[in-house]
Biotite code that builds the C-alpha atoms (Angstrom):
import biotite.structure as struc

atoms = struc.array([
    struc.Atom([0.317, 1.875, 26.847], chain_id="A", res_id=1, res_name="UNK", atom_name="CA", element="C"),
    struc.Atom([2.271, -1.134, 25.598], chain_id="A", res_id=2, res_name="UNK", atom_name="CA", element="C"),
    struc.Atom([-1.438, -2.853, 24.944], chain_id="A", res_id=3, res_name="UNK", atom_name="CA", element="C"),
    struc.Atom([-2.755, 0.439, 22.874], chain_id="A", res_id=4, res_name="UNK", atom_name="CA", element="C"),
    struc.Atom([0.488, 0.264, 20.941], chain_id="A", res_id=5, res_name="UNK", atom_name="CA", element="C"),
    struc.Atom([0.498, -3.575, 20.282], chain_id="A", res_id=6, res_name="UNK", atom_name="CA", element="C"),
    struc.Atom([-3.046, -3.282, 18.647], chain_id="A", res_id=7, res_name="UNK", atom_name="CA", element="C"),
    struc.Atom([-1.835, -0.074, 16.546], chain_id="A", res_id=8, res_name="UNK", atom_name="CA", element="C"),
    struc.Atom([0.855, -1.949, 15.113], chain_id="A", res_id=9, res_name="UNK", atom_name="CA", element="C"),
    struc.Atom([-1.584, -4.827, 14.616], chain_id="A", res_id=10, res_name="UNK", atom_name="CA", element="C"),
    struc.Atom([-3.512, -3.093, 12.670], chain_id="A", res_id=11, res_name="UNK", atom_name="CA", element="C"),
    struc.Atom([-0.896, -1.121, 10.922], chain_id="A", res_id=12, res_name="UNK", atom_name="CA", element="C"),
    struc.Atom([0.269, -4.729, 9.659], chain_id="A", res_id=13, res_name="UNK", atom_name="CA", element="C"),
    struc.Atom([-3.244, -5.613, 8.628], chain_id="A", res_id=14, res_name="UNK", atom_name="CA", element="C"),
    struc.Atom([-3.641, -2.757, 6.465], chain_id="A", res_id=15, res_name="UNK", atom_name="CA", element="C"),
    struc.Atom([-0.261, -2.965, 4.885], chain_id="A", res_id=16, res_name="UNK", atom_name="CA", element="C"),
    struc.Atom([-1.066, -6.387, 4.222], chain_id="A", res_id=17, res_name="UNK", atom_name="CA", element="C"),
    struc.Atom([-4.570, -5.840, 2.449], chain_id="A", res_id=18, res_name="UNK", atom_name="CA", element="C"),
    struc.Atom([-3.134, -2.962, 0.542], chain_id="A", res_id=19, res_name="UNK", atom_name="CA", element="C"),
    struc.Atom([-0.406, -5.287, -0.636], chain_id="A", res_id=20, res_name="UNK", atom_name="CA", element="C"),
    struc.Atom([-3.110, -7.915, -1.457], chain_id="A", res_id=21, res_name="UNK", atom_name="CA", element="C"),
    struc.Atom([-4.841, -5.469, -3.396], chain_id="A", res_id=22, res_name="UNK", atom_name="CA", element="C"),
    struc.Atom([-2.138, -4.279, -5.305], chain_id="A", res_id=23, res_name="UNK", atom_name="CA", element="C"),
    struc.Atom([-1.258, -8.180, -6.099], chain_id="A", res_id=24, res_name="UNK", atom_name="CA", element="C"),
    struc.Atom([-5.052, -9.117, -7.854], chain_id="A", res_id=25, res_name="UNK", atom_name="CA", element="C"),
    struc.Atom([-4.952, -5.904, -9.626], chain_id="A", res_id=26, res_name="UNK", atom_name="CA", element="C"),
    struc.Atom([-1.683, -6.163, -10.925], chain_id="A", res_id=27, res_name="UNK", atom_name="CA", element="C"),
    struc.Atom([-3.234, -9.713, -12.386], chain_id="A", res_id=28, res_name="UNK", atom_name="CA", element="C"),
    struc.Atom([-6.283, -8.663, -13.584], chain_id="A", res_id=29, res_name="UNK", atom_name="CA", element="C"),
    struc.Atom([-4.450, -5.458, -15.040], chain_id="A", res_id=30, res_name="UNK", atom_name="CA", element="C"),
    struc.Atom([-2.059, -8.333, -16.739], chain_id="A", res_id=31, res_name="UNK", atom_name="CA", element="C"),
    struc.Atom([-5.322, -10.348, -18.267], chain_id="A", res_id=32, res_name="UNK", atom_name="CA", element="C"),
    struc.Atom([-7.132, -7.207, -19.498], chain_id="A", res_id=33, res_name="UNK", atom_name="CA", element="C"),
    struc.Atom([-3.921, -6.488, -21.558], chain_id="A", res_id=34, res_name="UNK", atom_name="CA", element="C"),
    struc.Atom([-3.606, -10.048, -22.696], chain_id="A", res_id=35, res_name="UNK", atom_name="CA", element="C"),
    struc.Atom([-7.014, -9.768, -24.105], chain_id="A", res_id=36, res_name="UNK", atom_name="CA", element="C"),
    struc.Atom([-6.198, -6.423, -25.778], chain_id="A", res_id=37, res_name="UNK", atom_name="CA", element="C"),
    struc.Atom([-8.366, -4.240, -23.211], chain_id="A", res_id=38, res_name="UNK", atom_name="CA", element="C"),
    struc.Atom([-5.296, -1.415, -23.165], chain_id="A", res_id=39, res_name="UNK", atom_name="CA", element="C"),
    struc.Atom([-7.280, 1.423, -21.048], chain_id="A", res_id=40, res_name="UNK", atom_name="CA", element="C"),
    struc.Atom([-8.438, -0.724, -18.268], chain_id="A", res_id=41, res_name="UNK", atom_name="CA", element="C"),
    struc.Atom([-5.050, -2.579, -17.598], chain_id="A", res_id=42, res_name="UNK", atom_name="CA", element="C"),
    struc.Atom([-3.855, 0.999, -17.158], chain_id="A", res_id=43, res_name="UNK", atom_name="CA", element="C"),
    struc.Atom([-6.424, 2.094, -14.894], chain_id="A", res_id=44, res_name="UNK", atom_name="CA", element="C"),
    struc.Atom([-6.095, -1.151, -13.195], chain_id="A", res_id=45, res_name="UNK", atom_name="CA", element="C"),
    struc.Atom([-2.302, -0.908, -12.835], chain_id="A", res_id=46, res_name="UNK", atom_name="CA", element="C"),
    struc.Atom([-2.757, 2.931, -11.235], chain_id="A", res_id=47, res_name="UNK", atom_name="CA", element="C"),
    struc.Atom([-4.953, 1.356, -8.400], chain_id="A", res_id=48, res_name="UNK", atom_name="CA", element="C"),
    struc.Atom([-2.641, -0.978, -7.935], chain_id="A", res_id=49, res_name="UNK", atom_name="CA", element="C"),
    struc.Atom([0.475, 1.737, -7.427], chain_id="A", res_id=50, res_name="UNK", atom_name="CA", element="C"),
    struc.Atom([-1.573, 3.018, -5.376], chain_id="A", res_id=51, res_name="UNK", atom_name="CA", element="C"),
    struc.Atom([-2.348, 0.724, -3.080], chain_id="A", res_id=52, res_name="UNK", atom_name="CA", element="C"),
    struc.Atom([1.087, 0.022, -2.668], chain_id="A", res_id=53, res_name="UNK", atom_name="CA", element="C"),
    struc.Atom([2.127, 3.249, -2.021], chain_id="A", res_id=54, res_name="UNK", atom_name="CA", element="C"),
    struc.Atom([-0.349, 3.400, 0.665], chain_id="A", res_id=55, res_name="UNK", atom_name="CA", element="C"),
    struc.Atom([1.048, 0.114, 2.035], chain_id="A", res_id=56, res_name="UNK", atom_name="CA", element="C"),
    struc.Atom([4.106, 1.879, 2.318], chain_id="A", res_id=57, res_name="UNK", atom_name="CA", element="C"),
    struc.Atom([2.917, 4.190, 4.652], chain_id="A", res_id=58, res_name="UNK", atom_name="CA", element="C"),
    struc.Atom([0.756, 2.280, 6.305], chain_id="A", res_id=59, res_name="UNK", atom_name="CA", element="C"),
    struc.Atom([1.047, 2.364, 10.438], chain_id="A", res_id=60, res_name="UNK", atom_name="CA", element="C"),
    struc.Atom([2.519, 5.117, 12.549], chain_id="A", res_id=61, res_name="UNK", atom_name="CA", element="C"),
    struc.Atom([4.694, 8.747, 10.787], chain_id="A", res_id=62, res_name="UNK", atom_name="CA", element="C"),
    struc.Atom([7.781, 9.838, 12.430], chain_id="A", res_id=63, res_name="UNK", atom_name="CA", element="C"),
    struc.Atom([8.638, 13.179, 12.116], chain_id="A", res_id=64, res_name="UNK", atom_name="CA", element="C"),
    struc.Atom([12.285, 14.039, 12.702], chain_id="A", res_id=65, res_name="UNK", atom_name="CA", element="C"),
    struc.Atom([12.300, 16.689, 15.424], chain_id="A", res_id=66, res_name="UNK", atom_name="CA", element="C"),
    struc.Atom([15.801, 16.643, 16.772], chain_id="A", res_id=67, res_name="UNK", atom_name="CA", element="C"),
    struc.Atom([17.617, 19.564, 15.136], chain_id="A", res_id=68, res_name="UNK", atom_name="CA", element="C"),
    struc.Atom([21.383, 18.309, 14.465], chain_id="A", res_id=69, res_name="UNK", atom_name="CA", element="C"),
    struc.Atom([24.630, 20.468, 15.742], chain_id="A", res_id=70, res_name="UNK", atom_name="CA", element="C"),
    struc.Atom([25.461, 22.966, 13.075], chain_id="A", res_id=71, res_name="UNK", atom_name="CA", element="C"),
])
């Protein structure tokens, strides 16, 4: 068990990390495309790049909250 769950959090890590490096170059080539006045592809550029960080957010196991509190 311990080994299973050491390689899913290795790879969880890996993923948030190449979704992070993602985001990074496309945030720059987003930044050079508006430099050089091409408007619509920075902006398409900078929506890939939200989303890969929002998908390095969430990157590696979900936990649900399934203990009701005390009302």
């Amino acid at each position: 068990m311990t080994l299973t769950t050491t390689k899913q959090s290795e790879t969880a890590a890996q993923q948030r990390q190449d979704h992070e490096t993602a985001a990074q170059a496309l945030f720059a080539s987003a930044r050079q495309c508006a430099e050089d006045g091409r408007i619509n592809e920075a902006g398409s550029l900078i929506l890939q790049a939200l989303w890969h960080e929002r998908r390095a957010g969430s990157a590696g196991p979900q936990v649900l909250q399934l203990v009701k509190s005390r009302s």
